[in-house]
N, C-alpha and C positions, 0 to 999 in steps of 0.2 A: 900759489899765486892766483888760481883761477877762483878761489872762495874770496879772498882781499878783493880783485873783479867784482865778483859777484858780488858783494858788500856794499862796493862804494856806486854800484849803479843800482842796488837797491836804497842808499841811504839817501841821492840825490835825485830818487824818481820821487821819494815821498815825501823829500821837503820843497821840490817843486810844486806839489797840487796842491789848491788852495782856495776858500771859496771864490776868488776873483779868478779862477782859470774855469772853475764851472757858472759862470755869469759872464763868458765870453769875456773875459777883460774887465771888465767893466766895477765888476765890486759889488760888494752885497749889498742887494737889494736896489739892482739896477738888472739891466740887460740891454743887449744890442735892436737896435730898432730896424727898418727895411734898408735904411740907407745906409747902415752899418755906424751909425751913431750910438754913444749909450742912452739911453730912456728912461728914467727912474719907473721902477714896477709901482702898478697900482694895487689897491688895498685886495683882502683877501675875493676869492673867489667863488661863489658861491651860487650851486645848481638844486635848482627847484626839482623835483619828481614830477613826470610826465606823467600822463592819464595813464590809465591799463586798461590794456587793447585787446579783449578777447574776441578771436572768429569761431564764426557759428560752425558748429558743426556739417558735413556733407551726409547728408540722406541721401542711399543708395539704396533702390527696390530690391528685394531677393530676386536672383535673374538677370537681372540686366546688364545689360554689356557696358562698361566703362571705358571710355575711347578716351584717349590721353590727348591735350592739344599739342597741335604739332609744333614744333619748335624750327627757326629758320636757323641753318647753321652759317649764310651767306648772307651779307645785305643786300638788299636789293638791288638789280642790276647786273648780280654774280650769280654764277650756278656752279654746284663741290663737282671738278672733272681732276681726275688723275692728281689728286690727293690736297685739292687744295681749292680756294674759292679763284674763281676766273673770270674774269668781263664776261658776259651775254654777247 
């Protein structure tokens, strides 16, 4: 009995999905808009390549001390007391 189960709520999970359940409702080659309207999709989409963005490398003297900047863990305002940022 529990394989028959298992059958009929495999047979009616898969003839429920269907391109209009992945298009919100709405139907191929549409979609839901803000105001929860459907919207016809517009034509394909299509992304240019950006510039490539190389940084320069850091020259560091042999010797020299490298001081890391300091990082604020609080906004301003707050100072880290007893495990957590707190009003000033």
């Amino acid at each position: 009995m529990k394989y028959l189960f298992a059958a009929a709520v495999l047979v009616t999970t898969a003839a429920g999905i269907s391109a209009a359940d992945a298009a919100g409702g709405c139907g191929p080659g549409w979609h839901r808009g803000p105001y929860g309207g459907c919207v016809r999709n517009r034509g394909p989409v299509v992304v240019a390549p950006g510039p490539v963005v190389v940084e320069r490398p850091v020259v560091v003297a042999p010797g020299a001390v490298v001081v890391a900047p300091r990082v604020r863990a609080c906004p301003y305002g707050f100072a880290w007391r007893y495990g957590r940022c707190r009003p000033i």
